[in-house]
N, C-alpha and C positions, 0 to 999 in steps of 0.2 A: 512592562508591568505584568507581575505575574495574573493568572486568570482563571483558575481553573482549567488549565490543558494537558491531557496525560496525552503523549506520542507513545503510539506501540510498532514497535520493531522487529517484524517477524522475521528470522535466519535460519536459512540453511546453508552451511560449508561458505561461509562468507568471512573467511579470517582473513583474506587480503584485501576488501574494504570495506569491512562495516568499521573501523576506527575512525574511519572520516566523516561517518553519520551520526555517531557515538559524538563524539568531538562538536560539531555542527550543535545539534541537539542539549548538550549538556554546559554549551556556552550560551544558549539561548536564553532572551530573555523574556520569552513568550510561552514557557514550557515551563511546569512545576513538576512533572512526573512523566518518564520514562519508564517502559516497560518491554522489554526484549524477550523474544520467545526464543529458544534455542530449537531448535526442528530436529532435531534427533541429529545435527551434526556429527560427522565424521574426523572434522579436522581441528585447528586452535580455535574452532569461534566460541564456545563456550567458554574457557582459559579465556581470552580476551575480554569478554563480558563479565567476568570475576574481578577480574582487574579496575574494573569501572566502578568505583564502590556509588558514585548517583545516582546508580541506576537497579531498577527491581529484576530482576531473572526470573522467568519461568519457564523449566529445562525439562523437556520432552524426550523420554529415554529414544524413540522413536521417532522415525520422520511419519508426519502426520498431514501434512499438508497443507498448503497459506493459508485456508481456509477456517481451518482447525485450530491453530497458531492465532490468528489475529480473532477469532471469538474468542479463546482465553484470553487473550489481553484485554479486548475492551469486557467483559466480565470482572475483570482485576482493576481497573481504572476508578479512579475517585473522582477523575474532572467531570467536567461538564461537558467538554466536547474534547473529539477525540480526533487526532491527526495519525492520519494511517500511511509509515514512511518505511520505502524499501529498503533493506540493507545496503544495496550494489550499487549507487546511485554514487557521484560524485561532484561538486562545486556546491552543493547544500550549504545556505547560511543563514541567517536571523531575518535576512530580509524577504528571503522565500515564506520563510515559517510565517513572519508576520501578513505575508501575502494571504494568505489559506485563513489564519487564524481573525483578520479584520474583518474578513468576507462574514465569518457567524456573527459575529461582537457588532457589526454593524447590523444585523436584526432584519436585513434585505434579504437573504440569501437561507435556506436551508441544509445547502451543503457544497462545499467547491472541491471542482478537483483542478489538480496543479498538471500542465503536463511539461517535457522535457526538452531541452533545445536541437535533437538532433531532427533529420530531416524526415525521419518515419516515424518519430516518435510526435511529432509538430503535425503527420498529418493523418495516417492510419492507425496509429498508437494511441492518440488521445484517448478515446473509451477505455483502454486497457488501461489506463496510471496508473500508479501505485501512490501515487502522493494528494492524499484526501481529507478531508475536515468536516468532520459530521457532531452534530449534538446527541449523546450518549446514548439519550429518552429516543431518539428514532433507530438507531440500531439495536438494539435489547428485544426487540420483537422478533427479529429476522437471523439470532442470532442459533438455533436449532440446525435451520438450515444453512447458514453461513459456514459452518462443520464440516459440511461437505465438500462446498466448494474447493475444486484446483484451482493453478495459478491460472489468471485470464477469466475462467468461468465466474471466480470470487467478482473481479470487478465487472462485468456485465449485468451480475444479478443485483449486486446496488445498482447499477445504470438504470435495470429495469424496474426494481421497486421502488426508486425514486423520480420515476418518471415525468409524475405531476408536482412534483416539488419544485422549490423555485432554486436554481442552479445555478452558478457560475464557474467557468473555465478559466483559469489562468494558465498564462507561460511564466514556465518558471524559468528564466533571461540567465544561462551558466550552470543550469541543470542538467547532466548525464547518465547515463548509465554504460556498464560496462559488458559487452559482449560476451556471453557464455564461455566461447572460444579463448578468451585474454581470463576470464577468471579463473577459471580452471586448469590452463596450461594442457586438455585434455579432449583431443574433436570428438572420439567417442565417448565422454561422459555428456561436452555441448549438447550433440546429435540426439545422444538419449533425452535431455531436458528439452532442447525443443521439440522433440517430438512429443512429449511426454503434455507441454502444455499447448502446444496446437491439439492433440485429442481431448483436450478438458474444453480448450472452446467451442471446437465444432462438434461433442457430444451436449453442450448444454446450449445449443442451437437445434441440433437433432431431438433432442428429449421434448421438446418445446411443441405442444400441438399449433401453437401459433404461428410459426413458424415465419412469416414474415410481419408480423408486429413485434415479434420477439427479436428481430432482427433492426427492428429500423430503431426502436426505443432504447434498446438496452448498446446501439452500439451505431447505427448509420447516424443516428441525429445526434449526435456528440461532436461528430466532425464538422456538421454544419453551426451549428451551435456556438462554436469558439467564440470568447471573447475578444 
């Protein structure tokens, strides 16, 4: 049933999987609006998203960062709550979406995040997801500085603004994502992106006068937490 749910789909250089998220997403029947951010893309992923007439575009001549990308989307959003889903990700289905999307619609929960089936992503990866479901009215505040955020520091700093909200964790049971390394076909472009987002987390840990409350809220107590 449809609900009020816009998914935002923020991409960079993701032409050989976001079709499979696209796809997922657009045969859903827990989703009325989709909204894909192009990040200043290099490759076919804008072209592919043209191609998708379901879905809303909003095409960043420059790359700007997850951060930047996913506040314009929920800015652009009409639902009521907003599912925040990564391009790269693979086995995505209606019954994941409907995982995330029952947790608000049942009125328990403030906000869930979904995490992934592999074995780092099940257990030091959790606080990092990218697959989340928040009600609009709570992110529209944090959205200034959401702009900022890199990839990793983006989801920590929900982790830590939502601290005292009430949470839930799911596994999402056939959800993957795909290694820098296999997306790109390219070790120095990987090498660059990961390094690129290990210094967006260990500088928004750094920046942090708190420094271990800022660490245990926004990212140790996640892992314990698990559903």
């Amino acid at each position: 049933m449809k609900s009020g749910v816009s998914a935002i789909v923020p991409a960079y250089n993701e032409e050989k999987k976001i079709k499979g998220v696209l796809k997922a997403l657009t045969r859903s029947s827990y989703v009325n609006e989709i909204i894909c951010i192009n990040d200043g893309s290099t490759d076919k992923t804008l072209k592919i998203l043209q191609s998708t007439p379901e879905i809303t575009i909003i095409n960043l001549k420059r790359n700007r960062g997850k951060g930047f990308a996913v506040a314009r989307g929920i800015e652009k959003a009409k639902g009521e709550v907003i599912l925040l889903i990564d391009a790269d990700i693979r086995g995505l289905n209606d019954k994941h979406i409907a995982q995330l999307v029952h947790t608000l619609q049942s009125g328990k929960y403030d906000f869930a995040i979904g995490y992934r089936s592999s074995r780092v992503e099940a257990t030091v990866g959790v606080p990092l997801s990218g697959e989340r479901a928040y009600f609009k009215k709570d992110l529209l505040p944090y959205l200034k500085v959401l702009e900022k955020k890199g990839l990793g520091a983006l989801e920590l700093y929900l982790n830590y603004q939502f601290r005292d909200k009430r949470k839930k964790i799911i596994q999402l049971k056939g959800v993957y994502s795909h290694s820098k390394h296999k997306k790109y076909s390219s070790y120095r472009l990987a090498t660059k992106l990961y390094a690129a987002e290990t210094y967006y987390i260990l500088n928004e840990f750094i920046r942090r006068r708190n420094h271990l409350s800022y660490f245990l809220h926004s990212y140790l107590a996640y892992i314990y937490l698990r559903s």
